[in-house]
PDB file of N, CA, C and O in Angstrom:
ATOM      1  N   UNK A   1       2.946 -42.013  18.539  1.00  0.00           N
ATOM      2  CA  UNK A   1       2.394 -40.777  19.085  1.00  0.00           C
ATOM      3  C   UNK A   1       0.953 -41.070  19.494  1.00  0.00           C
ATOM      4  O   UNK A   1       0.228 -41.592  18.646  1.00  0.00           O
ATOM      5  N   UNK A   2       0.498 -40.812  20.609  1.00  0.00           N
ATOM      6  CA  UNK A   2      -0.838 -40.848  21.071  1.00  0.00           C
ATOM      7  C   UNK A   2      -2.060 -39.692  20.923  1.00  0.00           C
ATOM      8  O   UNK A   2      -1.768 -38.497  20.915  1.00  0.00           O
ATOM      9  N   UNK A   3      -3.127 -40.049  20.833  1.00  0.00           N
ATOM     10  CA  UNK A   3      -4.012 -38.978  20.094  1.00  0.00           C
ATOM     11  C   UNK A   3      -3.567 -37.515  20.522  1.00  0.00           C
ATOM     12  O   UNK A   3      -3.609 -36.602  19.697  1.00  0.00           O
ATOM     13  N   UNK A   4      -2.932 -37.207  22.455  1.00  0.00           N
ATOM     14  CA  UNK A   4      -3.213 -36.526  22.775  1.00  0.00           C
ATOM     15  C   UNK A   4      -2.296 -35.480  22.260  1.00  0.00           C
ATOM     16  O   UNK A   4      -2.657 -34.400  21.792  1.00  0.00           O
ATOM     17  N   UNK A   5      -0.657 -36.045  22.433  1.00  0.00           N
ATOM     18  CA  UNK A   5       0.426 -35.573  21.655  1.00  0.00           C
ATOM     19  C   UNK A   5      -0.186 -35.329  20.567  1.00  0.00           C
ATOM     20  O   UNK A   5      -0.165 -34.098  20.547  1.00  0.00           O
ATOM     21  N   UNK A   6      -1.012 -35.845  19.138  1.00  0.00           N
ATOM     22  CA  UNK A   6      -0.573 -35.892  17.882  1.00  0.00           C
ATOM     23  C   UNK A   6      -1.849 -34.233  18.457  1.00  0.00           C
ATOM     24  O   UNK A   6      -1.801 -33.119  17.936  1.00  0.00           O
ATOM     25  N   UNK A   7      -2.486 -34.521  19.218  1.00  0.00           N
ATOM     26  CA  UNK A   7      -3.840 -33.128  18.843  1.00  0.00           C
ATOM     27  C   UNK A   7      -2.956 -31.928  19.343  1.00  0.00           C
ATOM     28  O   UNK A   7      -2.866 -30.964  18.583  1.00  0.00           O
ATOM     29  N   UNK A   8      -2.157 -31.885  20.796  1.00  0.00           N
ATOM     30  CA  UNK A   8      -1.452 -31.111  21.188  1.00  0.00           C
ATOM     31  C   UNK A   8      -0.311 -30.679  19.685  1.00  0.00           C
ATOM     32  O   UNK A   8      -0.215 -29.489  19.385  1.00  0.00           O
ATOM     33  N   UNK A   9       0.265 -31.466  19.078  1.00  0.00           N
ATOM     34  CA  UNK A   9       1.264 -31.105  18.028  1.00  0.00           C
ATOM     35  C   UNK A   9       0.251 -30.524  16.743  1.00  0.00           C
ATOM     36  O   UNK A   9       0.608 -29.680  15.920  1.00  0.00           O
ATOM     37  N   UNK A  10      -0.993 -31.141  16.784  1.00  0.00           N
ATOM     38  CA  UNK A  10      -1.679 -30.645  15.156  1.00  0.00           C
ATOM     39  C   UNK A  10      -1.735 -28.931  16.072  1.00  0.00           C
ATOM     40  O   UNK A  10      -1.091 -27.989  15.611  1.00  0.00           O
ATOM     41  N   UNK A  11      -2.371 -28.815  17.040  1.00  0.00           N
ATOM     42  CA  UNK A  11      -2.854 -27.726  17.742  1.00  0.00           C
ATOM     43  C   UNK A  11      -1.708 -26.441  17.385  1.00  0.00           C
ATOM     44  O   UNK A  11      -1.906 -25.409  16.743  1.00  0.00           O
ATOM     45  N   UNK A  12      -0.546 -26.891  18.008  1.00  0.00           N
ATOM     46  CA  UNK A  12       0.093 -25.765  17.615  1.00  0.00           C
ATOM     47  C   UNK A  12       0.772 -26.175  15.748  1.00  0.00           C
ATOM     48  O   UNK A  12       1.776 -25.464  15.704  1.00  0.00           O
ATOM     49  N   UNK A  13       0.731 -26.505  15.130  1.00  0.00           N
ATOM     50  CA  UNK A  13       0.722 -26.536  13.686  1.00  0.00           C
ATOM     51  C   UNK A  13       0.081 -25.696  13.051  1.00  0.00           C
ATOM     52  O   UNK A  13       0.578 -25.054  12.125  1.00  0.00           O
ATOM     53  N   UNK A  14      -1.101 -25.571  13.440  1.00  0.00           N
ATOM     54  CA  UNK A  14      -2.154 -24.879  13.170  1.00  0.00           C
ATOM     55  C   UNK A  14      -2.011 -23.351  13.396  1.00  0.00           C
ATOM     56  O   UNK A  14      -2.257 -22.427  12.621  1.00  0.00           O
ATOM     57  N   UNK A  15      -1.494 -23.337  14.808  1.00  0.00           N
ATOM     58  CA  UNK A  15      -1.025 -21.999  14.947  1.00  0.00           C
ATOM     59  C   UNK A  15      -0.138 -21.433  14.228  1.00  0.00           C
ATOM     60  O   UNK A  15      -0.320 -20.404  13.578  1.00  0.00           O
ATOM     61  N   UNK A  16       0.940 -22.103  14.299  1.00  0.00           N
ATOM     62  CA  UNK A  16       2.012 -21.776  13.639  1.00  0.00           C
ATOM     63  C   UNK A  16       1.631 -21.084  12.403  1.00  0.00           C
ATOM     64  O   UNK A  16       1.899 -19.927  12.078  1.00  0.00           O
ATOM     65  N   UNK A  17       0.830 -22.152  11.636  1.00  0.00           N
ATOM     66  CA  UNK A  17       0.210 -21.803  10.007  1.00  0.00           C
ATOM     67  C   UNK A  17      -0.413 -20.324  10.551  1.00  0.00           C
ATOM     68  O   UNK A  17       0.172 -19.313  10.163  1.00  0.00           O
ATOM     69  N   UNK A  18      -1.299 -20.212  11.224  1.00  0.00           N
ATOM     70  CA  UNK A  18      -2.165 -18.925  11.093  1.00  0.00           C
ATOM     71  C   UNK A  18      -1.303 -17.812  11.972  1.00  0.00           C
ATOM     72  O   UNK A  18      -1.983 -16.927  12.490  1.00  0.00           O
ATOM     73  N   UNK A  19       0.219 -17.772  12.201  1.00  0.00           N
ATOM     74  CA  UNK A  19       0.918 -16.758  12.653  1.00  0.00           C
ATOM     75  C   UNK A  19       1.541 -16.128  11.053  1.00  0.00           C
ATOM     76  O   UNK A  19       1.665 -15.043  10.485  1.00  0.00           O
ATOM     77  N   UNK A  20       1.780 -17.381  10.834  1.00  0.00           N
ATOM     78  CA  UNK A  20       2.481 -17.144   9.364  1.00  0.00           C
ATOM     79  C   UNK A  20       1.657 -16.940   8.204  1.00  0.00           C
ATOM     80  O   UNK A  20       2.044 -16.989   7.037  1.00  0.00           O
ATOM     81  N   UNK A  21       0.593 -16.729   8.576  1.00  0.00           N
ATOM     82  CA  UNK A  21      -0.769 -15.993   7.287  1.00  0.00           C
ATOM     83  C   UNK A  21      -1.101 -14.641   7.754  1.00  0.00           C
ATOM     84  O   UNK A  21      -1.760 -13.804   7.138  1.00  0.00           O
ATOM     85  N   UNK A  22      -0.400 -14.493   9.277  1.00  0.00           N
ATOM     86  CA  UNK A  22      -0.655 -13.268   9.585  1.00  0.00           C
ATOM     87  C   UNK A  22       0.366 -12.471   9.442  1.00  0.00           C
ATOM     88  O   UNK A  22       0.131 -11.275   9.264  1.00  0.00           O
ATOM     89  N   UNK A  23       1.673 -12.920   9.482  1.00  0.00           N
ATOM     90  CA  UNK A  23       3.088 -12.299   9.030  1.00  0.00           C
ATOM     91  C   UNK A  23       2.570 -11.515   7.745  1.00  0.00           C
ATOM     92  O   UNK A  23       2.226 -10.337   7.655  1.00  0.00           O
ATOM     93  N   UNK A  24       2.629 -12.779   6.520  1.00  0.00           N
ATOM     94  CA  UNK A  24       2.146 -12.282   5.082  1.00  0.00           C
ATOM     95  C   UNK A  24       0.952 -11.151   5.077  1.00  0.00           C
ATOM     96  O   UNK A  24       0.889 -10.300   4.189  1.00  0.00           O
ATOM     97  N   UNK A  25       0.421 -11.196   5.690  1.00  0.00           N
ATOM     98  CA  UNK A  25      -0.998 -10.503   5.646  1.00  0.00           C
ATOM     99  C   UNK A  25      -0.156  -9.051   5.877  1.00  0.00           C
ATOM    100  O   UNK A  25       0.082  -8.271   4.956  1.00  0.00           O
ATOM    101  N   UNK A  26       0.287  -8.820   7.428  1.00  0.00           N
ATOM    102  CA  UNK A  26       0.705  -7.656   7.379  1.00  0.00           C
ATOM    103  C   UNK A  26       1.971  -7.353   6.486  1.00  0.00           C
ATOM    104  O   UNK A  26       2.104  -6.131   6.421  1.00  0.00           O
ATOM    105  N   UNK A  27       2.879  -7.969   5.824  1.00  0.00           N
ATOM    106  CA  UNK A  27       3.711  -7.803   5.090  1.00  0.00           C
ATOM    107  C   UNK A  27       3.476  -7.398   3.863  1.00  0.00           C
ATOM    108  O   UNK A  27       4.425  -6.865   3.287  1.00  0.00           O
ATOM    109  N   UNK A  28       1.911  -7.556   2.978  1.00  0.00           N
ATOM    110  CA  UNK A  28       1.199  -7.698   1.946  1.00  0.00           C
ATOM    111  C   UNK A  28       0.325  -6.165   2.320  1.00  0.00           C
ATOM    112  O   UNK A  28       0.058  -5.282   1.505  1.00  0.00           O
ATOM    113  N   UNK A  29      -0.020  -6.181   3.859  1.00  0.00           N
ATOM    114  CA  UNK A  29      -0.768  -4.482   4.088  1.00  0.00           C
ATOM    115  C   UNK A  29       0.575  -3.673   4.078  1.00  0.00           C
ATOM    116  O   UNK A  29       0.151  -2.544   3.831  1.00  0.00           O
ATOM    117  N   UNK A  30       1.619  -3.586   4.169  1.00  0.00           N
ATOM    118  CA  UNK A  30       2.437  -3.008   4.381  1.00  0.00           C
ATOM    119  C   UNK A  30       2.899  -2.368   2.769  1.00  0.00           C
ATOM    120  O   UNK A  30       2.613  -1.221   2.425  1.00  0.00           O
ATOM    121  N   UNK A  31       3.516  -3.167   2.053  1.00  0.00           N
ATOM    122  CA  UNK A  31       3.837  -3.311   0.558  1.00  0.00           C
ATOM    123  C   UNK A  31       2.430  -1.824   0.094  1.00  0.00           C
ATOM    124  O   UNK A  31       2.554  -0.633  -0.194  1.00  0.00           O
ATOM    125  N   UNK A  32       1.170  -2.793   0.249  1.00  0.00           N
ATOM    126  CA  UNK A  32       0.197  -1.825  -0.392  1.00  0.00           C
ATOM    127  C   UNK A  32      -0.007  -0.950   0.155  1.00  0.00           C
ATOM    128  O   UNK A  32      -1.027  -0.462  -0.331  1.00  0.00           O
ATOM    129  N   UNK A  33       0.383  -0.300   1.032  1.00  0.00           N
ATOM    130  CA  UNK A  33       0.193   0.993   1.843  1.00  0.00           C
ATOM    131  C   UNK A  33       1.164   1.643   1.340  1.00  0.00           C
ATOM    132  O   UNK A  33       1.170   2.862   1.171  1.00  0.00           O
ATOM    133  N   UNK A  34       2.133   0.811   1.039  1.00  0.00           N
ATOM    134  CA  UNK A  34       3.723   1.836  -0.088  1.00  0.00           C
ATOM    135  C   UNK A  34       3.420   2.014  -1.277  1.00  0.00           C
ATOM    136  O   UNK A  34       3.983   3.003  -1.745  1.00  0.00           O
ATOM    137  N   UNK A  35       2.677   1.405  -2.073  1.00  0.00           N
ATOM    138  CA  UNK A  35       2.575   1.542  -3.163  1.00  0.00           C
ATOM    139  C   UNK A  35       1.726   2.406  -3.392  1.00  0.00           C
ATOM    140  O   UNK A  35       1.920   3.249  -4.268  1.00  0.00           O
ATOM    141  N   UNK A  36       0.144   2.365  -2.347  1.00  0.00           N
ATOM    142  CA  UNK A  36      -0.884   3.395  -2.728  1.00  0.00           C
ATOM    143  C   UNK A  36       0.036   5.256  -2.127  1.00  0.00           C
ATOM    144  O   UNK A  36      -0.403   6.342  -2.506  1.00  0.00           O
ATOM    145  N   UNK A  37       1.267   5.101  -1.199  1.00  0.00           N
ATOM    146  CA  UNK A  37       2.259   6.613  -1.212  1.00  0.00           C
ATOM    147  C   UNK A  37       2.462   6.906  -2.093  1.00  0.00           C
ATOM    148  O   UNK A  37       2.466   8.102  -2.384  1.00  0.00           O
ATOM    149  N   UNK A  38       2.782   5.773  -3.111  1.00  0.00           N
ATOM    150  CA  UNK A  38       3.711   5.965  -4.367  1.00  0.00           C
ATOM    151  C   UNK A  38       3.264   6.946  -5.244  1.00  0.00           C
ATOM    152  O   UNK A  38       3.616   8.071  -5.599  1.00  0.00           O
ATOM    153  N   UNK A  39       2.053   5.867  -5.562  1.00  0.00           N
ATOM    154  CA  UNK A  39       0.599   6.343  -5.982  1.00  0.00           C
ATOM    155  C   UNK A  39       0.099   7.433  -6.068  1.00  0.00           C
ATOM    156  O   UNK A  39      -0.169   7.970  -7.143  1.00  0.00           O
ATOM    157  N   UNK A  40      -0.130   7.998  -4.792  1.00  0.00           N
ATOM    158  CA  UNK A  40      -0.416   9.303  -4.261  1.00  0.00           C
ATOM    159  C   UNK A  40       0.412  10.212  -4.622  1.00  0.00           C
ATOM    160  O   UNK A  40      -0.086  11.184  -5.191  1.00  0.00           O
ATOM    161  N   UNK A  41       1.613  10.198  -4.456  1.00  0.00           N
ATOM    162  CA  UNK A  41       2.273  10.688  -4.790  1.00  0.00           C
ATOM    163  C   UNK A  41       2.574  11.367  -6.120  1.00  0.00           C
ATOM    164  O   UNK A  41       3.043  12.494  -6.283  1.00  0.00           O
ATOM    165  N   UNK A  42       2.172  10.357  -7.160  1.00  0.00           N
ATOM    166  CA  UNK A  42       2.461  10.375  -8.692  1.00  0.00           C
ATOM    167  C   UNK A  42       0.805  11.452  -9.088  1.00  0.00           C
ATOM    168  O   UNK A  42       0.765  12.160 -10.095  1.00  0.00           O
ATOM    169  N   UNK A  43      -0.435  11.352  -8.060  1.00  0.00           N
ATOM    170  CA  UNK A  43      -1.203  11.711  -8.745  1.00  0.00           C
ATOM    171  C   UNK A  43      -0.830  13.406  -7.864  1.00  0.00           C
ATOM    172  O   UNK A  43      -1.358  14.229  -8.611  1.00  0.00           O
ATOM    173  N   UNK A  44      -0.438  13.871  -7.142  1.00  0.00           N
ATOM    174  CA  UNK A  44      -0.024  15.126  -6.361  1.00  0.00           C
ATOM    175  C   UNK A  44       0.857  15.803  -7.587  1.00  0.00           C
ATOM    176  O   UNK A  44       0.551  16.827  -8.197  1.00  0.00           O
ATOM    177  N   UNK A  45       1.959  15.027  -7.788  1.00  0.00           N
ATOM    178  CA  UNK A  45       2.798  15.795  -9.060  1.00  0.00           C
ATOM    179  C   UNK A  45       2.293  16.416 -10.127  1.00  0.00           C
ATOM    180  O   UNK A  45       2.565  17.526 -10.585  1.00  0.00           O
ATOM    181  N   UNK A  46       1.098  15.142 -10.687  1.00  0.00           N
ATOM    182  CA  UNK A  46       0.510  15.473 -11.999  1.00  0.00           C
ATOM    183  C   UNK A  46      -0.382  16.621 -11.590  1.00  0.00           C
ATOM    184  O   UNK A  46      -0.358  17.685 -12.209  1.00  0.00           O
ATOM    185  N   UNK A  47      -1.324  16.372 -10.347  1.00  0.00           N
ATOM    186  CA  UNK A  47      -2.222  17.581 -10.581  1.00  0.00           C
ATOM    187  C   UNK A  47      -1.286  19.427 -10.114  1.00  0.00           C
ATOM    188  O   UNK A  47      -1.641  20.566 -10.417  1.00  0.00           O
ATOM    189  N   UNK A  48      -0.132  18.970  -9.351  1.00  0.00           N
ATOM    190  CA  UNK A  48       0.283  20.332  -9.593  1.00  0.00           C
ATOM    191  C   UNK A  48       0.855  21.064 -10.873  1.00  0.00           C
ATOM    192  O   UNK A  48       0.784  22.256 -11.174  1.00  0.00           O
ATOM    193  N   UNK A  49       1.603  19.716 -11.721  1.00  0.00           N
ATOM    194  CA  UNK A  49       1.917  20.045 -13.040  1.00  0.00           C
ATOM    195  C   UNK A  49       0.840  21.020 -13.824  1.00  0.00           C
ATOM    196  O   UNK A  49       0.911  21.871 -14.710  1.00  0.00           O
ATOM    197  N   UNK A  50      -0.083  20.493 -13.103  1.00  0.00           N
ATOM    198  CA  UNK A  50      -1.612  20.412 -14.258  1.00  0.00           C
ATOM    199  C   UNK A  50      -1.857  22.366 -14.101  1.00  0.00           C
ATOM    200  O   UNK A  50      -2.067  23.330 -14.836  1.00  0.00           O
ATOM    201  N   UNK A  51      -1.589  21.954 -12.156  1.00  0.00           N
ATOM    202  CA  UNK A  51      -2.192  24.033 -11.925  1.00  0.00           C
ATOM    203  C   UNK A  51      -1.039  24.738 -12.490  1.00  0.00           C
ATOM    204  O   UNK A  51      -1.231  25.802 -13.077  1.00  0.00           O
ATOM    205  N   UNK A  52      -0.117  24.357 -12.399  1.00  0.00           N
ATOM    206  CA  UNK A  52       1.105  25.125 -12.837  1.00  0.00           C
ATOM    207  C   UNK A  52       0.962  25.612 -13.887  1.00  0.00           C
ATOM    208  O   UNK A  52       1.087  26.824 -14.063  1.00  0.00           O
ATOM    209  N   UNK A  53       0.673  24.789 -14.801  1.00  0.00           N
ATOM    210  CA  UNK A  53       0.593  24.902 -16.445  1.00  0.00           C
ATOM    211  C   UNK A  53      -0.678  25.728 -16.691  1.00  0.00           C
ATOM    212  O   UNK A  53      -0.483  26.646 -17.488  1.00  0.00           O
ATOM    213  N   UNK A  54      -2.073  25.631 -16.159  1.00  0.00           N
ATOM    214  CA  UNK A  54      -3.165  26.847 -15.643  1.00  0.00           C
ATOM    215  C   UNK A  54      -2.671  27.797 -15.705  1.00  0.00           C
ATOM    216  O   UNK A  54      -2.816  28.467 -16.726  1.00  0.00           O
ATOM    217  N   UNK A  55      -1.695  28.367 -14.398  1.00  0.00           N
ATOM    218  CA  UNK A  55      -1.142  29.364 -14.236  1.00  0.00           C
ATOM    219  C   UNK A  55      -0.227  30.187 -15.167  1.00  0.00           C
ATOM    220  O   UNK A  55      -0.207  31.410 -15.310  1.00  0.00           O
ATOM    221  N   UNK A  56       0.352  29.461 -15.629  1.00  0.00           N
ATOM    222  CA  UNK A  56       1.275  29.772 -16.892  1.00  0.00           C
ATOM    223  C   UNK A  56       0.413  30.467 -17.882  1.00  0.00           C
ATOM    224  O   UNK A  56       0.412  31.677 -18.112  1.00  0.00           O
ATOM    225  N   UNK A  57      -0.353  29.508 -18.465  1.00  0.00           N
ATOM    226  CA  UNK A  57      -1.097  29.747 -19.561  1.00  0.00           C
ATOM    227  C   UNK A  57      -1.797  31.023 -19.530  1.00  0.00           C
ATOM    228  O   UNK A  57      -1.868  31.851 -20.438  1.00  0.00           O
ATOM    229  N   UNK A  58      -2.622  31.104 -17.638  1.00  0.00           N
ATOM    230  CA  UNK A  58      -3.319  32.288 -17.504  1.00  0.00           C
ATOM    231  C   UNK A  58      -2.182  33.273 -17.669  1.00  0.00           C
ATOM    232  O   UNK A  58      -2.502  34.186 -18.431  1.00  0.00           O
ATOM    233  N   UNK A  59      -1.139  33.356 -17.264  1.00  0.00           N
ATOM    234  CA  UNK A  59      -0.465  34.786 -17.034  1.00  0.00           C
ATOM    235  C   UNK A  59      -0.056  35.002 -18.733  1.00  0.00           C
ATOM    236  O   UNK A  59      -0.047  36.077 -19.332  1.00  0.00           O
ATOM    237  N   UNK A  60       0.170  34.065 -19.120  1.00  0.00           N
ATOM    238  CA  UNK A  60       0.478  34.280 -20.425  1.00  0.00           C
ATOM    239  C   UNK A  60      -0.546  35.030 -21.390  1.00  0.00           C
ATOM    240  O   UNK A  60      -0.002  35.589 -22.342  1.00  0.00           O
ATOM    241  N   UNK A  61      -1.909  35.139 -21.315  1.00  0.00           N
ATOM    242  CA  UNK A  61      -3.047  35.124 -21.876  1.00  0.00           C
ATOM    243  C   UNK A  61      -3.222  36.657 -21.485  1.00  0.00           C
ATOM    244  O   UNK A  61      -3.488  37.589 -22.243  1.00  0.00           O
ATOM    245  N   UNK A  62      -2.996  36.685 -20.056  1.00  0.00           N
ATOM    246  CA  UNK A  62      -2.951  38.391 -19.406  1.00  0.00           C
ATOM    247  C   UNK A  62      -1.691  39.120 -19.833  1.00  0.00           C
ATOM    248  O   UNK A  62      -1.947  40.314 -19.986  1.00  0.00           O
ATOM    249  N   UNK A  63      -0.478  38.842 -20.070  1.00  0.00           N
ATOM    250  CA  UNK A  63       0.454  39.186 -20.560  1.00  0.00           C
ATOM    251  C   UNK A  63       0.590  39.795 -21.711  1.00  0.00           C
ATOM    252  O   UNK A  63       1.154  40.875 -21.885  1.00  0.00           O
ATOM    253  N   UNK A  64      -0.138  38.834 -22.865  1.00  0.00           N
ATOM    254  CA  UNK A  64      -0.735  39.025 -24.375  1.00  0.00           C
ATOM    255  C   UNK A  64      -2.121  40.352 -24.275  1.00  0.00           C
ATOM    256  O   UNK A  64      -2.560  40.723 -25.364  1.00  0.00           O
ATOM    257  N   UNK A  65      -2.701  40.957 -23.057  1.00  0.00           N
ATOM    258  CA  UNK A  65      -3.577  41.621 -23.577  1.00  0.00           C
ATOM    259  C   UNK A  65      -3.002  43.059 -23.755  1.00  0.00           C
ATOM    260  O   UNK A  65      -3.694  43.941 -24.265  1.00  0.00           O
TER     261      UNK A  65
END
């Protein structure tokens, strides 16, 4: 192989590598963009649990007077 081939072949090698760090990359933003839904999600439940149970408690408290 002659320098020019081996630079033309490292050249796209190289690419190749940094298509495939960019695959992972967005495959890795993707994942964590699901997980921080998840996430979100889990903290939406708790804080409505949270008013719900407020609410309860208040009507209960007005109920008792």
């Amino acid at each position: 192989m002659n320098t020019t081939n081996y630079g033309i072949w490292e050249a796209a090698r190289v690419a190749n590598h940094w298509r495939a760090l960019g695959t992972q990359a967005r495959a890795i933003a993707a994942e964590s963009a699901g997980e921080l839904a998840r996430l979100q999600a889990a903290v939406d439940a708790a804080e409505a649990a949270y008013h719900a149970t407020v609410a309860r408690n208040r009507a209960e408290r007005e109920a008792a007077r």
